[in-house]
Steps between C-alpha positions, in 0.01 A plus 500: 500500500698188554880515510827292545837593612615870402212649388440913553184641427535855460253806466429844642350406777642162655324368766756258741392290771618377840614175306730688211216404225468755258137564399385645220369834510151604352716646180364362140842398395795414755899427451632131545885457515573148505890337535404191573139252546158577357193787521174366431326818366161544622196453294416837450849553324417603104825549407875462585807716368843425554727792591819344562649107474330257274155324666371196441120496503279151527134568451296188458718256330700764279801678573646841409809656526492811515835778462508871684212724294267193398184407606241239580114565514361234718132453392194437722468169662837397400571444820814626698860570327836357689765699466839419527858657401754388232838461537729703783321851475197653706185500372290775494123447379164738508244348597158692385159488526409742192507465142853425297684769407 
């Protein structure tokens, strides 16, 4: 995981270290809340929903904008998604492993 600025990644069972990095836990599909900068989802990453604030996705050389409820299936080799937040609002994004719901 890669991040920039204000980004939270949130699950069950957070793991923190000495240095205030968050690390992901072993959980399939994690929390990100993002105000401000990027989170370069990980590879593994299938599929991303926004809960809250609007998100905008690059994956390859296409973007997506995505609004609270919508989703984005991110197919093998793809590559990694960046994900960012529009306007003024948190974003809150799932990040999963598993197939889209």
């Amino acid at each position: 995981m890669s991040a920039i600025n204000r980004t939270s990644v949130v699950s069950s069972t957070l793991r923190v270290g000495r240095d205030d990095r968050v690390r992901p836990a072993a959980d399939p599909a994690q929390l990100i809340a993002l105000r401000e900068g990027v989170y370069r989802a990980p590879d593994e990453v299938r599929t991303l929903r926004v809960l809250a604030g609007c998100a905008w996705v690059s994956l390859g050389s296409i973007d997506h904008i995505l609004m609270p409820g919508e989703q984005l299936a991110i197919p093998r080799g793809a590559g990694s998604a960046v994900v960012s937040a529009l306007g003024d609002n948190t974003l809150i994004v799932e990040a999963g492993t598993g197939k889209v719901l």
